[in-house]
C-alpha positions in Angstrom: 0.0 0.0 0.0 1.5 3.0 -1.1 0.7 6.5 1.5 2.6 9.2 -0.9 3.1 9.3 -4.5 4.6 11.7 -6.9 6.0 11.4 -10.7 8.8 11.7 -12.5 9.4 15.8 -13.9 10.3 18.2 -16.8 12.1 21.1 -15.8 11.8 24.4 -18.8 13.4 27.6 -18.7 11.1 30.0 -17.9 12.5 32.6 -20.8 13.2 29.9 -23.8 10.4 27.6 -22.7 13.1 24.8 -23.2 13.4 21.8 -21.4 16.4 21.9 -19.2 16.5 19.1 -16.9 14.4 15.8 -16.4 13.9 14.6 -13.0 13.5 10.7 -12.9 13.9 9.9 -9.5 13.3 6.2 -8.0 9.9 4.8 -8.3 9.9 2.2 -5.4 9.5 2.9 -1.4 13.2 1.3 -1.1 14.8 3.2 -3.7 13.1 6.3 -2.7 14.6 5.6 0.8 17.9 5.7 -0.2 17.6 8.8 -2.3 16.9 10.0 0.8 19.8 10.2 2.2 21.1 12.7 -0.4 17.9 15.3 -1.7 14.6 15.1 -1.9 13.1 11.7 -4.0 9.7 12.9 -4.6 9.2 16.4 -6.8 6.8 18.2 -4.0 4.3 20.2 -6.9 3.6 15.8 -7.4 2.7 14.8 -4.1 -0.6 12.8 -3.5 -1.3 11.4 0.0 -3.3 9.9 2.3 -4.8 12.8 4.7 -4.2 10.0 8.0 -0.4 10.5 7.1 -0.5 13.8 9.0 -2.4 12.5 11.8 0.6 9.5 11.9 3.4 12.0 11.6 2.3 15.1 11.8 2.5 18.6 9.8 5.5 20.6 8.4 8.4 21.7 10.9 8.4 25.3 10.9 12.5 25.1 12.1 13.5 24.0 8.3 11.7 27.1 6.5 13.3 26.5 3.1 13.6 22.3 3.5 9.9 21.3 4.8 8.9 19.0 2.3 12.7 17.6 2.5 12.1 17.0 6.3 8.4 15.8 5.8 9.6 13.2 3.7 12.4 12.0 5.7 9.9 11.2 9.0 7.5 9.8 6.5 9.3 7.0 5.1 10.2 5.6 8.8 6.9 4.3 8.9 5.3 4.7 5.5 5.2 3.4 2.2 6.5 6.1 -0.6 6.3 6.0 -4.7 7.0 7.7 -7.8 4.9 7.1 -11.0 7.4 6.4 -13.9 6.5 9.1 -15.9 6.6 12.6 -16.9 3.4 13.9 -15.5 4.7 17.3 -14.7 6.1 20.1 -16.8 7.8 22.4 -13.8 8.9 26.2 -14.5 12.2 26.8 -13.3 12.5 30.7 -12.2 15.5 32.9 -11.3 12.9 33.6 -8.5 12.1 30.5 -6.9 13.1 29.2 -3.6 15.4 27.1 -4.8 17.5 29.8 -6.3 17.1 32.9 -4.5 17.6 30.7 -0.8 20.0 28.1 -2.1 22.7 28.7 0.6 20.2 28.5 3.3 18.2 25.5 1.8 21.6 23.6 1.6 22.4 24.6 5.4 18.8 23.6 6.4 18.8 20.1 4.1 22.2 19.7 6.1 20.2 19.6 9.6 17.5 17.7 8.7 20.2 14.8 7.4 22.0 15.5 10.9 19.0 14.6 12.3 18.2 11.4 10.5 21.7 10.5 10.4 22.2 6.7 10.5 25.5 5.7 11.8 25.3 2.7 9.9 24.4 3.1 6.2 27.2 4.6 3.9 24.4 7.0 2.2 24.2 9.0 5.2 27.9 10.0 4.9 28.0 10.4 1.4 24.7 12.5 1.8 26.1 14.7 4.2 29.8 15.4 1.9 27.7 16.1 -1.0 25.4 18.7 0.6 28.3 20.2 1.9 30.2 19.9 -1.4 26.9 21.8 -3.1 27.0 24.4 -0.5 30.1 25.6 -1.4 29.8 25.7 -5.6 28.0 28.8 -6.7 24.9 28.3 -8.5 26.8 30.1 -11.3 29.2 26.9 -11.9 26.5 24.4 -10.7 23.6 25.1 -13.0 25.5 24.6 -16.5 27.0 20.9 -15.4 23.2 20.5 -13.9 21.8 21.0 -17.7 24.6 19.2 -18.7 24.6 16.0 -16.6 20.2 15.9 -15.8 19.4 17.7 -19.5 20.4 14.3 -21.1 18.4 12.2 -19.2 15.1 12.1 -21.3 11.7 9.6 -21.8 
């Protein structure tokens, strides 16, 4: 039984209209889990959900103001069953004045706590979660978003 579902994405440039990146994440719970570990596996404009899943583990943590859907996700899966549809279902706008952008610094630092907090001493993915985000913290968006296109814009249907 699955409690959350989302679907695979299309990111376009808000000024050329053209697709930049395609966002195929993981489509089962134990995939998903891992993903995890490093960013968010489940696009949040996607999310479907049962409405007793808040009852089970409650609502967004105002304490990680950019990075509530990251930490929603990460109490979720404890107990709960998570999925991706495999396809493109979603064409997403990206803007110079999204979230994501305009807050990256403090999105990173705040994606950083939560994966403090769910840290699991034994699983390798934690580590290598925590390096990366701190690796991504510290390349401007400037020199990211190029090898971003580069390395997500090939992945297609």
């Amino acid at each position: 039984e699955i409690d959350l579902v989302g679907c695979w994405v299309r990111f376009f440039d808000e000024n050329s209209n053209e697709t930049r990146m395609f966002f195929k994440p993981p489509t089962s719970s134990k995939e998903i889990r891992n993903m995890l570990c490093f960013n968010s596996a489940v696009c949040h404009p996607t999310w479907f959900m049962r409405s007793t899943i808040f009852r089970d583990v409650g609502f967004y943590n105002e304490k990680y103001d950019t990075a509530q859907d990251y930490d929603f996700l990460c109490r979720l899966v404890v107990s709960h069953n998570i999925a991706n549809i495999g396809e493109y279902l979603l064409d997403y706008r990206i803007s110079g004045s999204g979230i994501s952008l305009k807050k990256r610094k403090r999105q990173l630092g705040v994606r950083f706590e939560v994966q403090r907090k769910n840290f699991d001493w034994k699983n390798w993915r934690s580590y290598a979660g925590l390096v990366r985000t701190l690796i991504l913290w510290s390349i401007p968006v400037s020199v990211l978003a190029p090898i971003k296109t580069i390395v997500f814009g090939k992945r297609s249907k």
